[in-house]
N, C-alpha and C positions, 0 to 999 in steps of 0.2 A: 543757633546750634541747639539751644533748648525744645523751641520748634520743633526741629526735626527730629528729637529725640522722642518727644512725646507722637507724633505723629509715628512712628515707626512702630512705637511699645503699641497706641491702638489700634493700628493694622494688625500687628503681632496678636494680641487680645482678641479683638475678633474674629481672626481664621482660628485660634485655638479652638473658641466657643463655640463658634461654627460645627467643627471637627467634631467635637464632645458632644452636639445636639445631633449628628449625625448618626456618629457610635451608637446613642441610646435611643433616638429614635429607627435604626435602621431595624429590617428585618434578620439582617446575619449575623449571626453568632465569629465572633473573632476567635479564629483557630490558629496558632501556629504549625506550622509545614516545614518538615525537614526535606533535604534537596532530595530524597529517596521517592516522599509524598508526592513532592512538586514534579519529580519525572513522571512516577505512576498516574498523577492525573492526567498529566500533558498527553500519555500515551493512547490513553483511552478517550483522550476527548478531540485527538487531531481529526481534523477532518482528511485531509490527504492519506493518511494513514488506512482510515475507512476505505478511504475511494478505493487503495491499492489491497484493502481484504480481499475487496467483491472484484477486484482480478484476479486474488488467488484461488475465489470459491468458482469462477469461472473457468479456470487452469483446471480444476480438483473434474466440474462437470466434464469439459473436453478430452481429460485424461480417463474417465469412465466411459465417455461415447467410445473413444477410441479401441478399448478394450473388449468392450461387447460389438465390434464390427467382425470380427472372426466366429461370432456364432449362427447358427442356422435363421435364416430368416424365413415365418409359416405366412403365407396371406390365404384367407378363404373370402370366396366370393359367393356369391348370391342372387337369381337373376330372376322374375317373375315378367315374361312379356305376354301379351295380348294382340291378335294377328286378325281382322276382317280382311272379310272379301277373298280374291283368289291366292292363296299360299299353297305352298309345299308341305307335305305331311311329311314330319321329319323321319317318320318310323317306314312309312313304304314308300316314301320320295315321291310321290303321284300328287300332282295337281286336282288341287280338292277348289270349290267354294263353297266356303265357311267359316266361322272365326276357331281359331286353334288358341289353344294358353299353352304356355309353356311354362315351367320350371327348373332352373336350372343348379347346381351348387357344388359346389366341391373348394380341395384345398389344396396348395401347394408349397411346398419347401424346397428352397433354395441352401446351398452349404457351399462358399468356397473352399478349395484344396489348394489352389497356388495363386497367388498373384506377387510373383516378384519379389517376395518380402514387404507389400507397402501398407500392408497392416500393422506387422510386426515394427517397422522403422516407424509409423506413424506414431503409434504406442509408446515410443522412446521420446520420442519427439514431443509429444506430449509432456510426461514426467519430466524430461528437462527443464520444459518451460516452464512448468508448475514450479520445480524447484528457485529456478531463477527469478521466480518473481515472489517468492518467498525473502530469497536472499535480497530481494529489494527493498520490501517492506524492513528486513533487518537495519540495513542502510539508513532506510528512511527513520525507525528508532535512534538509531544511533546520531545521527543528525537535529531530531527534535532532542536527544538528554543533553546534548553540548550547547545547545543552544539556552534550554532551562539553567543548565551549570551557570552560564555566563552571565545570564539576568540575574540568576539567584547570588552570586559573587560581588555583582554590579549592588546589590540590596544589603549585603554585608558590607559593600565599602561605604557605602554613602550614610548606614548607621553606624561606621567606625568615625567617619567627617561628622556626623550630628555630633558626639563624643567629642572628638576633639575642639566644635565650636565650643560647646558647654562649657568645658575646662577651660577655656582663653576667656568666656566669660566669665568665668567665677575668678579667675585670677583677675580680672580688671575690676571684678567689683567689690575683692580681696585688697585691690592696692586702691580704690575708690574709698575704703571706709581707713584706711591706712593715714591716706592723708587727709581725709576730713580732720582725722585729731590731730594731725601735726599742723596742719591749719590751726586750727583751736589754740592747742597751743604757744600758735605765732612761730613755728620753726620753718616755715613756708609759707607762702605770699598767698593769697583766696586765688588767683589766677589759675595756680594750678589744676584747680580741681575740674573746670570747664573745658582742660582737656582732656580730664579723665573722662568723666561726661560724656563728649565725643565720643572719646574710643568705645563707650559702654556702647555708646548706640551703633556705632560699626559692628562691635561684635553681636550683639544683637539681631544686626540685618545678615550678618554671614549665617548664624543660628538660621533664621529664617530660609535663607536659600538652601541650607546645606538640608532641613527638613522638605522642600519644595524639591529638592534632587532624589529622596528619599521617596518620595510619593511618585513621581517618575519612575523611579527605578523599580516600584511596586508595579506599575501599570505595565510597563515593558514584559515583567515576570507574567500577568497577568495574561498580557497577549500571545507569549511566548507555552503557557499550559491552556490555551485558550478558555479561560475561566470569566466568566461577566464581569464586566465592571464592576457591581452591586457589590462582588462579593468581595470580603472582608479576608482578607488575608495577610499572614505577620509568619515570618520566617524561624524556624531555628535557631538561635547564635549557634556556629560551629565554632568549634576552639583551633582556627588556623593560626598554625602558630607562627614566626619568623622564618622564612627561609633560610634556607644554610647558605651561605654565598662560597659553593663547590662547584665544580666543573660538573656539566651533566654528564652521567653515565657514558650514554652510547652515544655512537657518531649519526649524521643525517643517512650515510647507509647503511648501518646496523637497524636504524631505526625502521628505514623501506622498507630493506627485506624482511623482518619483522611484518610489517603491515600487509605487503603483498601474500602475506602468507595466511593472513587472519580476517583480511578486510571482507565486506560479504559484495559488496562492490564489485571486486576481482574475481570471488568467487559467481556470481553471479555472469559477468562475462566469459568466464571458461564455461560454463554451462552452455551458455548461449553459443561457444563457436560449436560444441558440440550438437548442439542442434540443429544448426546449420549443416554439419556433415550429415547427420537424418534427413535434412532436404534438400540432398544431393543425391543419398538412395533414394528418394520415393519420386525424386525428378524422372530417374535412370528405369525404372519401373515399371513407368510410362510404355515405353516400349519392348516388353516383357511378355510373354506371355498369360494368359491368366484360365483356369482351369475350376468349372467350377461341377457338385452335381447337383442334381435335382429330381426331383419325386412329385407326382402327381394324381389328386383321387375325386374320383367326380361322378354323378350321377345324374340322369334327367327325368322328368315327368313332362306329358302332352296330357292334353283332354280330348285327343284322339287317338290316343293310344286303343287297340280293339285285341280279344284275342278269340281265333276261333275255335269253336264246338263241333266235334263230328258227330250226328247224327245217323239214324239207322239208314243202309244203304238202300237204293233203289233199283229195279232193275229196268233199263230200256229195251225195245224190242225196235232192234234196227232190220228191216228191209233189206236186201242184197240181193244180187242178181250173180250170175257166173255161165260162162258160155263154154259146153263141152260138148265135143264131137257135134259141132254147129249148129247146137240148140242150146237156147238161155234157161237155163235153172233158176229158177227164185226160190229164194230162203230165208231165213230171220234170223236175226244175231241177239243172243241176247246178253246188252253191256252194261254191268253193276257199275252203279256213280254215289258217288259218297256224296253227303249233302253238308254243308258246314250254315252254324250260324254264329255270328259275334257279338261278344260283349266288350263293355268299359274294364278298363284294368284297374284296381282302385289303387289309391295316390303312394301309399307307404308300399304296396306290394312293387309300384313302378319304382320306386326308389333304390329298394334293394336289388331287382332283378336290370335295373339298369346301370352298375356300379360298373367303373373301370378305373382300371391304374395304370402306368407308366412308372418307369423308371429311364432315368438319362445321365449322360455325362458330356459338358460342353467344355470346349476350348476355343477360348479368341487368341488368334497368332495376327498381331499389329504388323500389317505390311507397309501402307504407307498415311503415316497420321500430319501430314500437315507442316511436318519436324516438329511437333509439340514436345517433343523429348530432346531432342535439339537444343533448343529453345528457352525448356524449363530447364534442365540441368547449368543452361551458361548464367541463365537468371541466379537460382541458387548458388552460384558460387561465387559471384558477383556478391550477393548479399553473405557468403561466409567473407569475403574482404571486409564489407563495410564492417561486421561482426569486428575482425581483429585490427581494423582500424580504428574503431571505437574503444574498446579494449587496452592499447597502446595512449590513444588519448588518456582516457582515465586513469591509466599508470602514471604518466607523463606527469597528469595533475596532481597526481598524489605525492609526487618526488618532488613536483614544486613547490608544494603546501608545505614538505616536510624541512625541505629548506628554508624557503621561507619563515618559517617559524622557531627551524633554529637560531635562526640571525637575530630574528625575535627576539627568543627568548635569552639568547648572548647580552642583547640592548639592553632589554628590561633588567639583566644581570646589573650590568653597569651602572645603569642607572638608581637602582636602588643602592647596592651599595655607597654611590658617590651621596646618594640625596642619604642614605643611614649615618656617613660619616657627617656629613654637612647638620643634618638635624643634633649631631651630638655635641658638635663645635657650638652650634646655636645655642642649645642649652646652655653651655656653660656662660657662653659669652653674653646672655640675658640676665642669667643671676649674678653675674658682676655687672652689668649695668644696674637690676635692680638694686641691686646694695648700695650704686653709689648714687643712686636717683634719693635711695629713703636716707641714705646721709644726707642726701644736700648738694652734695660732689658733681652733681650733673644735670643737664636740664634733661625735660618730659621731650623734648625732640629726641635726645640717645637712649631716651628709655622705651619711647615706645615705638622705635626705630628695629630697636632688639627685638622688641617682643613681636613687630610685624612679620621680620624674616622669622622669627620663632614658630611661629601660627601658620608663614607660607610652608614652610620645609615640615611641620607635621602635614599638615594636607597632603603634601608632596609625597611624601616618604608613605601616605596609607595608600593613595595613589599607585606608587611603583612597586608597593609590598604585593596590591593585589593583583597589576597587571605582570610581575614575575610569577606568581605562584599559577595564574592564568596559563601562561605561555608554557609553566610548565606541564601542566594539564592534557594540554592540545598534545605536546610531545609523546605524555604515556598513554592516551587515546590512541595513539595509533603503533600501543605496543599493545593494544588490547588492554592493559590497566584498568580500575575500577575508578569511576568518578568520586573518588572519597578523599577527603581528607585527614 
């Protein structure tokens, strides 16, 4: 038994040492983190959290595209061709051989005036979803702080269990030197003390576990604010104090409808049926008319373009004959002919002097599309089902959650109080055994018989203290409550 007592204390010795050349050899600075901190990290360092930003900076993009599809769209074009051999002179339409350049440029503006509404519903549609995945990420917060709550809980019990091993050791090492001297003495046999002994070394090895749950319970936190290994972190003590053992407030349906009202969850799926009604107008749309107008300005240049010059006129002397009273008369006509010559037109002058515009107004009237609208409309509304069947499910879960964890927390009621009365009965019933161990009155088997059930029922009782005050937690999370203590 000595053995194993020494063999325990220098395990124990060791991981402390260990522990202590870590601290001071490590790079991190030992912070303590109140559960406010440990959310705020958590918040900011989820990666899920992230992923589901960059859906909502994506939602934020789609909901501007959608917005600027209702304004004028301009395209200008620009065309430089090169033409050998036999072409078309675009300017007199005659069959030339030769190479021609061409230039061409202009712009156009397009502006719809009707299409069905499916801009406007798109537009809606959009910001729904922007919103709904907003209220996701809320969701997904509210799900990483109750998780953080529960490790961080988990980290105060199991430093409320280090405490209580401590005090079980100091009282066995309190009645350890007790009866050393009644040994001395002679008012007690040397036997006794070999089972104190023992017990030192049990409580010794509980110490060690209940710190070994403690360092668990750190890593769990740990992974729960997704914070490195390396790093060094030591909690707040909150001051939770006893539970009241009262009836909760409100009932499991005061509690629902409560949550159905607040959760962002539910909120987030009313959203979404509502967007689903947007794509069921913009289905419907489909076979709609659509009205749009449009404007158009353009100009060309050729490097055959030519323009001609009139020149001073000439006069010909035409010949003629004429037969009167059955003799031919000859005479001369004489017919002015203008002479032209041509030049190149230069490039900016063909620019402006070849300008045209249009103006228009078009309508598409959908006669027969395939039943695309048919088609997309039965799709869309199909998916507003799965929408509020989804919807219903996540109600469903939430009603069951809430029950669920009434019952819960009814148990953990009971339980704690039955384990608060039992620990106080223990008490007393420990200090009458100890009293009549240090008279004499009794052997170390009903002394430390007492003190075991003493030692199980504190554990027990810090145990049920925290998973009551837990269960009651979950309860006013879903009144919207604040995670405080």
């Amino acid at each position: 038994m000595k053995f194993k007592k020494l063999l325990i204390i220098l395990f124990a010795t060791c991981g402390m040492v260990a522990q202590a050349q870590t601290k001071v050899t490590g790079s991190e600075v030992a912070q303590k983190y109140s559960l406010r901190a440990c959310i705020d990290y958590a918040l900011n360092n989820n990666i899920s959290l992230k992923q589901s930003q960059m859906a909502v900076e994506n939602g934020i993009v789609t909901l501007n595209q959608a917005k600027v599809a209702n304004l004028p769209t301009a395209n200008g074009q620009f065309n430089l061709n090169g033409n050998a051999g036999r072409n078309v002179d675009p300017f007199t339409n005659s069959v030339v051989t030769q190479t021609i350049g061409t230039n061409n440029m202009g712009v156009g503006l397009s502006m719809p005036i009707y299409n069905g509404g499916r801009i406007k519903n798109t537009v809606d549609r959009s910001q729904l979803s922007l919103e709904a995945a907003q209220m996701d990420i809320a969701t997904q917060k509210n799900n990483v702080s109750l998780q953080v709550a529960v490790a961080y809980l988990n980290v105060l019990s199991t430093e409320d269990l280090i405490d209580v091993a401590q005090k079980q050791l100091e009282v066995t090492r309190l009645q350890l030197d007790r009866t050393a001297i009644l040994i001395r003495s002679g008012a007690l046999p040397e036997t006794n003390i070999f089972d104190l002994e023992a017990q030192q070394a049990n409580d010794e090895l509980s110490l060690i576990n209940a710190q070994n749950n403690h360092e668990s319970a750190i890593l769990t936190l740990k992974q729960a604010m997704n914070a490195p290994t390396e790093m060094i972190v030591q909690v707040s003590r909150i001051d939770v104090p006893d539970p009241n053992i009262i009836n909760y407030g409100e009932s499991p349906n005061a509690i629902y409808e409560t949550a159905v009202g607040y959760l962002p969850e539910i909120k987030a799926g009313d959203l979404r049926v509502k967007a689903a009604d947007k794509n069921i107008e913009i289905a419907k749309s489909v076979g709609l008319p659509t009205i749009s107008a449009t404007t158009n300005w353009g100009t060309a240049v050729s490097s055959v373009a030519k323009k001609l010059i009139a020149s001073t006129p000439t006069v010909n002397q035409i010949p003629v004959s004429a037969e009167f009273e059955g003799q031919t008369i000859p005479f001369v006509i004489n017919f002015p002919q203008t002479n032209y010559t041509s030049e190149g037109i230069p490039y900016f002058k063909q620019l402006t002097g070849n300008q045209n515009l249009n103006l228009g107004l078009s309508a598409r009237i959908p006669i027969f599309n395939g039943y695309n609208q048919k088609y997309q409309t039965q799709a869309a509304k199909i998916q507003k089902m799965q929408v509020n069947l989804q919807n219903d499910a996540t109600k469903l879960q939430i009603k069951q959650n809430i029950d669920q964890a009434y019952i819960t927390m009814l148990n953990a009621q009971k339980r704690y109080s039955a384990t608060l009365m039992q620990t106080n009965a223990l008490e007393r019933s420990f200090k009458a055994a100890e009293s009549r161990y240090n008279a004499g009155s009794s052997t170390f088997v009903d002394y430390n018989l007492a003190k075991t059930n003493l030692d199980r029922a504190k554990s027990n009782l810090i145990v049920a203290k925290y998973d009551y005050i837990f269960r009651i937690k979950i309860l006013d999370f879903y009144q919207n409550k604040p995670l405080a203590f």
